[in-house]
C-alpha positions as CSV (number, residue, x, y, z in Angstrom):
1,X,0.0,0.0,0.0
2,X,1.4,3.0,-1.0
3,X,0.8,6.2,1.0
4,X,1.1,8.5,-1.9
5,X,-2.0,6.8,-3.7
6,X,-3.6,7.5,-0.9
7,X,-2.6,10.7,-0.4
8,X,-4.2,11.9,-4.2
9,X,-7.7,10.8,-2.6
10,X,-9.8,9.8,0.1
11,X,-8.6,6.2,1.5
12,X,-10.4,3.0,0.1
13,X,-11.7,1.0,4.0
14,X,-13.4,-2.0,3.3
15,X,-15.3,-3.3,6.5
16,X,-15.9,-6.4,6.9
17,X,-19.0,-8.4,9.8
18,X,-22.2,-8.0,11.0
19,X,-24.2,-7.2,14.0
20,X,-24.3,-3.7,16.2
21,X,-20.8,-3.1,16.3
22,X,-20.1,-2.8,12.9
23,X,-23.1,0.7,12.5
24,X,-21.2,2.4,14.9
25,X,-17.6,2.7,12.9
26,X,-19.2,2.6,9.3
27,X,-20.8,5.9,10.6
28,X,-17.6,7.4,12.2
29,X,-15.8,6.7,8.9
30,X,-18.3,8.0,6.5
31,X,-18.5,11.3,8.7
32,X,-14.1,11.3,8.2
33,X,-15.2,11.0,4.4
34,X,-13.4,7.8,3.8
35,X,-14.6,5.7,0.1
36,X,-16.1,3.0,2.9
37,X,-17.6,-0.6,1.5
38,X,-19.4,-2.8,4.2
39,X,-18.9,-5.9,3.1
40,X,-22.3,-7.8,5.0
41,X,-22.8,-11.2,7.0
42,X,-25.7,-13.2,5.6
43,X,-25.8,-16.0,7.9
44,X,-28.2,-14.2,10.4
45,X,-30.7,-16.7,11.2
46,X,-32.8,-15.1,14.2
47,X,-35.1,-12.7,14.8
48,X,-37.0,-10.8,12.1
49,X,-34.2,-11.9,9.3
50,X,-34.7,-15.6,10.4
51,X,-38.5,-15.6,10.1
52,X,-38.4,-13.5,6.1
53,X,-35.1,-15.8,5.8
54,X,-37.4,-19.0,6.3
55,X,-40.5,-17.3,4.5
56,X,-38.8,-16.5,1.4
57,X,-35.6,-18.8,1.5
58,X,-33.7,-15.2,1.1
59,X,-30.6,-13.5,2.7
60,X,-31.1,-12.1,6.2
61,X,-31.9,-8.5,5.7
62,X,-31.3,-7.3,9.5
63,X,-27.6,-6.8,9.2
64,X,-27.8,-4.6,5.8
65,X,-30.4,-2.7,7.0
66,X,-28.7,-1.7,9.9
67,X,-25.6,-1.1,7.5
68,X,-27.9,0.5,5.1
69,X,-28.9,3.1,7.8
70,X,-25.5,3.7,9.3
71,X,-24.0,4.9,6.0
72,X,-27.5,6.9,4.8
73,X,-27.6,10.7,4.6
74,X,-31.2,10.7,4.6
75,X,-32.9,13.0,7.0
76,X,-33.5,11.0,10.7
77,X,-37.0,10.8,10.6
78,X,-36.6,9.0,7.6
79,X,-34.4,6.9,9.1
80,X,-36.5,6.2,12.2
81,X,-39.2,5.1,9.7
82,X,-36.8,2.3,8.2
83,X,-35.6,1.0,11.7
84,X,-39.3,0.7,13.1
85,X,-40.2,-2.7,14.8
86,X,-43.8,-3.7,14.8
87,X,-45.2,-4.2,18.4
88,X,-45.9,-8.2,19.8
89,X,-49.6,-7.0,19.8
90,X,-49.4,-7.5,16.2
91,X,-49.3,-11.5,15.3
92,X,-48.8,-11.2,11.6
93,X,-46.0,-8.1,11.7
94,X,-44.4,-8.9,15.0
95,X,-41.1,-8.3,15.6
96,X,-40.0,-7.1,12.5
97,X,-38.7,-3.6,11.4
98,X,-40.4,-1.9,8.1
99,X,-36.8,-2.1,6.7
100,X,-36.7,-5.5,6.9
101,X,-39.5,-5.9,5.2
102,X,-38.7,-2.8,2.2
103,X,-35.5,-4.8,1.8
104,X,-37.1,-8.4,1.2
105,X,-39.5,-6.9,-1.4
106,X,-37.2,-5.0,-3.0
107,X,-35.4,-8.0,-3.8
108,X,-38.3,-10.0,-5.3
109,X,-39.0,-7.6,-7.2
110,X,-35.1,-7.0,-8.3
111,X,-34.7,-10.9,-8.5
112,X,-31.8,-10.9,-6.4
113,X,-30.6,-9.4,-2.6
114,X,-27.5,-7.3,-4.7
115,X,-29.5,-5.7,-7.0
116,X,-32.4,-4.6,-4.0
117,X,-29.2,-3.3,-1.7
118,X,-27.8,-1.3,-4.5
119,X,-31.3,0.1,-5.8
120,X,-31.9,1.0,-2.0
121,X,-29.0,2.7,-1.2
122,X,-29.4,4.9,-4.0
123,X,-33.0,5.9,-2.5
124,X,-30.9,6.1,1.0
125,X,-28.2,8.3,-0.5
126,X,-25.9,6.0,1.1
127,X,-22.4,7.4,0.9
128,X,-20.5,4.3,0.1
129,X,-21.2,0.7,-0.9
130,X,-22.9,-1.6,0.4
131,X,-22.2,-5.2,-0.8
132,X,-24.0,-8.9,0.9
133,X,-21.0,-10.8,1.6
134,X,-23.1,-13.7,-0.8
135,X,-26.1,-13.7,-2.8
136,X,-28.3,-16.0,-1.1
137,X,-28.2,-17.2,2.9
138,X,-25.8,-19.3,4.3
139,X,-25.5,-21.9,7.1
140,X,-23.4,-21.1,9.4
141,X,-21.7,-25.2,11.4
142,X,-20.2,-25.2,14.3
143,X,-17.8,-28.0,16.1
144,X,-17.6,-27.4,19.4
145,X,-14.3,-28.4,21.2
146,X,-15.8,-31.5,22.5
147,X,-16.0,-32.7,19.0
148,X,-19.6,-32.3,19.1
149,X,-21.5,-30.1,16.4
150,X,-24.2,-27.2,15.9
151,X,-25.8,-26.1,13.3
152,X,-27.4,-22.3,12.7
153,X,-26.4,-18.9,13.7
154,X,-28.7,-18.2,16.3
155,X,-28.6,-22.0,17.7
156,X,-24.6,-22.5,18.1
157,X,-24.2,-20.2,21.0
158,X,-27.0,-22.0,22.7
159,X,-24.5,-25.3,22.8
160,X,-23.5,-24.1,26.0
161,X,-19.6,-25.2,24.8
162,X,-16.7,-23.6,23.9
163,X,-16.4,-23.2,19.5
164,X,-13.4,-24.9,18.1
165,X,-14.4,-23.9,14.5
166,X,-17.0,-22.7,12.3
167,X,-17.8,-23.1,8.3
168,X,-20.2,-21.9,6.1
169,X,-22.7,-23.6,3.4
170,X,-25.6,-23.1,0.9
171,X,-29.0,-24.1,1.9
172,X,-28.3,-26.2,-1.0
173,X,-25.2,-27.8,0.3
174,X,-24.3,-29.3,-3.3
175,X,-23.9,-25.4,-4.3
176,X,-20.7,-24.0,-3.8
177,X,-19.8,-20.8,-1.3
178,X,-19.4,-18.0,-3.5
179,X,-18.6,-14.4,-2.6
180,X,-21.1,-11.3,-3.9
181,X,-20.5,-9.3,-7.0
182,X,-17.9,-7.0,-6.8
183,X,-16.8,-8.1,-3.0
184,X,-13.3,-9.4,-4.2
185,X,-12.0,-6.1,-6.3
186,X,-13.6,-4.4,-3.4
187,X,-11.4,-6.1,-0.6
188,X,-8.6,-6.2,-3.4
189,X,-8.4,-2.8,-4.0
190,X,-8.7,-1.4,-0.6
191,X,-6.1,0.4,1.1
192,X,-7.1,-1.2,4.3
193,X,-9.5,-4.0,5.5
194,X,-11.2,-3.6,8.8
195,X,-12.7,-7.0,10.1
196,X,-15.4,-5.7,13.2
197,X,-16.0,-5.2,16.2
198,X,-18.7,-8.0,15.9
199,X,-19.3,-11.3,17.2
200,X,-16.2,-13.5,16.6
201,X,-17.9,-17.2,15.5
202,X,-21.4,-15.7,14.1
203,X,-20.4,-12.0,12.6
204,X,-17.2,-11.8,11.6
205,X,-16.0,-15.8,10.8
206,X,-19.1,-16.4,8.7
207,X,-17.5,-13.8,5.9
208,X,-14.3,-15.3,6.3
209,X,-14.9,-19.1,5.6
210,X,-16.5,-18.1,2.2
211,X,-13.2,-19.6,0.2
212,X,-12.7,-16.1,-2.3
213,X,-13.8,-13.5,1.1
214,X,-10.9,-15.7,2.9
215,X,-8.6,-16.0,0.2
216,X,-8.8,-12.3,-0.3
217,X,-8.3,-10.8,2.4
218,X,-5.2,-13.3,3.4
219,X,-3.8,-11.9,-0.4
220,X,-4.5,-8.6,-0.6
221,X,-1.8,-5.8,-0.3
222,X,-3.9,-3.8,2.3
223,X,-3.1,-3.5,5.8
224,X,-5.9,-5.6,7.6
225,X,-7.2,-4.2,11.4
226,X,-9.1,-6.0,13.9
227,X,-11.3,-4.1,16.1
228,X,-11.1,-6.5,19.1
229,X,-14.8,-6.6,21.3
230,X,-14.8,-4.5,24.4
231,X,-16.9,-7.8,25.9
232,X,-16.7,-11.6,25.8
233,X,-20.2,-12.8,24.5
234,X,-22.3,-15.8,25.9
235,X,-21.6,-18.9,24.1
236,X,-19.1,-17.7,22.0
237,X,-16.2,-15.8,23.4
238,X,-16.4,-16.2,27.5
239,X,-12.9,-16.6,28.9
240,X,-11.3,-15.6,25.5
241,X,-8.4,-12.9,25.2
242,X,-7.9,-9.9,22.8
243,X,-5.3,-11.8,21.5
244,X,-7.5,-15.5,21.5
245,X,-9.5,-13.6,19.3
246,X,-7.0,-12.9,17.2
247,X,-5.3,-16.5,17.6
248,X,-9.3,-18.1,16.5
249,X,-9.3,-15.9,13.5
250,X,-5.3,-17.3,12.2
251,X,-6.3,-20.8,13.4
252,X,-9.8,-20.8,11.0
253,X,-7.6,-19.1,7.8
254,X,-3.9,-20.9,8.4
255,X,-2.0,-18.6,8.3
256,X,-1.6,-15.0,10.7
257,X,-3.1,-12.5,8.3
258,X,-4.1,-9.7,10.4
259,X,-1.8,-6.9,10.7
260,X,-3.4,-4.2,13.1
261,X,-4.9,-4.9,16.2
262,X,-7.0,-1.8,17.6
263,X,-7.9,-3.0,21.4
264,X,-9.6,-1.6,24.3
265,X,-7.7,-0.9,27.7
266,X,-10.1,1.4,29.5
267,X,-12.2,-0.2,32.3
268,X,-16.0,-0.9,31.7
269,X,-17.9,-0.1,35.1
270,X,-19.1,-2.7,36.9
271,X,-22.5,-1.1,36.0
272,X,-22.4,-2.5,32.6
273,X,-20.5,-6.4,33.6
274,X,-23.7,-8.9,33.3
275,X,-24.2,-10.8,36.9
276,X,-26.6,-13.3,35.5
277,X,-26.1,-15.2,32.2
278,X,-27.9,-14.1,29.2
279,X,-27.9,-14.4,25.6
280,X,-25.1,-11.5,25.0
281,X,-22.5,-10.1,26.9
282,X,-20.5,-10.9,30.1
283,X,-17.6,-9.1,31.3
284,X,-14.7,-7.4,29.4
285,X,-12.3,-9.0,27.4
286,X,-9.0,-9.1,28.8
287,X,-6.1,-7.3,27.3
288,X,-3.2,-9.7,26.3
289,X,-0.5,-7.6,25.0
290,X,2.1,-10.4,25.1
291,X,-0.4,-12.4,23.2
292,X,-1.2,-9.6,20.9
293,X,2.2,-8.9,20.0
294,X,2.8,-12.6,19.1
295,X,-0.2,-12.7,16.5
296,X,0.1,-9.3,14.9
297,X,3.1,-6.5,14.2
298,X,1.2,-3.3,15.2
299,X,-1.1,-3.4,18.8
300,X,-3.4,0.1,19.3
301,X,-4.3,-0.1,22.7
302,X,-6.5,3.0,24.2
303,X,-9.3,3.5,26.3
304,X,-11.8,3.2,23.2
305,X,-15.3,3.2,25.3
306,X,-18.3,5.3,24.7
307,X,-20.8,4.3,27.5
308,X,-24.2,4.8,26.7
309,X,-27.7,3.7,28.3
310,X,-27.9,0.6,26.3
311,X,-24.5,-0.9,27.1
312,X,-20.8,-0.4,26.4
313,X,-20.1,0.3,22.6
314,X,-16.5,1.5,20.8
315,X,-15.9,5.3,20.4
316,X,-16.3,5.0,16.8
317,X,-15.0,8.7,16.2
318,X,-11.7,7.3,18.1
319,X,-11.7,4.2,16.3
320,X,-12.3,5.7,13.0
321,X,-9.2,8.3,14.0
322,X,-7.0,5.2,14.2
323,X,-7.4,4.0,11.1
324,X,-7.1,6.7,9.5
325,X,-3.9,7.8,11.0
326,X,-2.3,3.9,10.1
327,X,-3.9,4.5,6.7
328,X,-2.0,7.7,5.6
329,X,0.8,6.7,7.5
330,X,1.8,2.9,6.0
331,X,3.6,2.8,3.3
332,X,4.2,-0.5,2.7
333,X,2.2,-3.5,4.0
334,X,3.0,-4.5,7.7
335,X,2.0,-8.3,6.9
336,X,5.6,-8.4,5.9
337,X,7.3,-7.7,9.0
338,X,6.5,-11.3,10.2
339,X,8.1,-12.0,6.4
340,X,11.3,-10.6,7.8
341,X,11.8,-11.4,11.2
């Protein structure tokens, strides 16, 4: 990556996951005016996006909606409109948000889920793109470290186990994994890749064990960041390290690909720890710079908090600062420091 290409315009960020992490620093870097692409899980299985996922046998549309939003300069009653959930009083509407449903109609009558996103972020004025990770859902399989196996997004943290690994499939499981339009020149191209924040095994994994996402992003010149989670996650992550994380996400490629670790040392209040178990979070994920420093050539450690009424979220505005200072200031790709050493 040179830094005088990058210099001559605004930087190229690709971001790669899922869930409500992901919003908050697609949002920060629009705002810096980066070229951003959110690249989109579509193994979501739950909620709304399960039931029209079922319904229709079509990609989740939670997670791009929420994207969709994030990177929208429509005005924020507009906006409001899209994210509205339909009360439990309602049996036939329940639980699901308008945009969910705009999104799955727009893509019957489109014919496909790429087609709808990119028609709807035009009507969004969505500054950046906006790209499913595939074209039609996914399955996201688990094998637990017991040997045992799960299978479904919402369903594998329920095991109650620790995840040893995760891969993907069609619905059709004869049909091959294959990567959205434009998704590989997107990552290829990019001056950096951002993986996160997001859930480790069901967000940010599910992109990765598509063979092109995977192979992409181990062979592209970028630098590629991981935005470590501020907390360990129920079923997933309990009793994992920054730099576990980091160790899960080499183990399920084969190789140590990621080059920038951007990790949370400020203390969450006890406030915001869980004291009973529930479906999400738990208590903060502990910093391992030894760890770290193992796995990847360049550790950002700060207090990277924003505590808000609904929980403990990244500062995306600081987040989004950090990678654009390592984005101007690389000049070659840091991947090849473990080449040399």
């Amino acid at each position: 990556m040179k830094s005088s290409l990058i210099n001559k315009r605004r930087p190229k960020i690709a971001v790669i996951g899922g869930g409500t992490g992901l919003p908050v620093i697609l949002k920060s870097l629009k705002e810096k005016d980066a070229d951003v692409t959110a690249i989109v899980t579509v193994a979501d299985d739950g909620g709304s996006s399960g039931a029209l996922r079922k319904s229709f046998n079509a990609v989740p549309p939670g997670d791009l909606r929420n994207v969709l939003i994030a990177l929208s300069e429509i005005p924020e009653l507009q906006k409001e409109i899209f994210q509205y959930r339909f009360k439990s009083q309602d049996e036939a509407l329940s639980g699901h948000t308008i945009g969910n449903l705009i999104i799955q109609a727009t893509a019957d009558m489109r014919g496909n889920i790429y087609d709808a996103v990119q028609l709807l972020a035009k009507m969004m004025h969505v500054k950046g793109h906006v790209y499913p990770a595939a074209e039609e859902p996914l399955v996201l399989h688990a094998r637990y470290m017991d040997g045992s196996t799960q299978t479904g997004e919402s369903q594998i943290p329920k095991g109650g186990k620790m995840i040893d690994y995760v891969a993907v499939s069609c619905v059709e499981r004869r049909k091959p994994v294959q990567a959205s339009r434009k998704v590989i020149s997107a990552i290829m191209d990019a001056d950096m890749v951002v993986l996160g924040p997001g859930s480790l095994f069901t967000s940010i994994l599910p992109n990765l064990m598509i063979p092109d996402i995977g192979k992409a992003v181990m062979e592209t010149e970028a630098n590629v960041v991981y935005i470590s989670n501020i907390m360990t996650q129920l079923g997933e992550t309990e009793g994992l390290s920054d730099a576990d994380h980091l160790r899960v996400l080499h183990k399920h490629l084969g190789e140590r690909f990621v080059d920038i670790a951007i990790t949370n040392i400020g203390l969450v209040p006890d406030q915001y720890i869980d004291q009973e178990a529930n479906e999400e979070y738990l208590l903060q994920v502990e910093h391992d710079f030894r760890g770290l420093s193992e796995e990847v050539p360049l550790i950002i450690s700060d207090d990277f908090l924003e505590l808000t009424p609904k929980g403990v979220y990244h500062d995306g505005e600081k987040v989004a600062e950090e990678i654009f200072r390592t984005a101007f200031n690389s000049q070659r790709k840091i991947k090849q420091y473990f080449e040399n050493n």
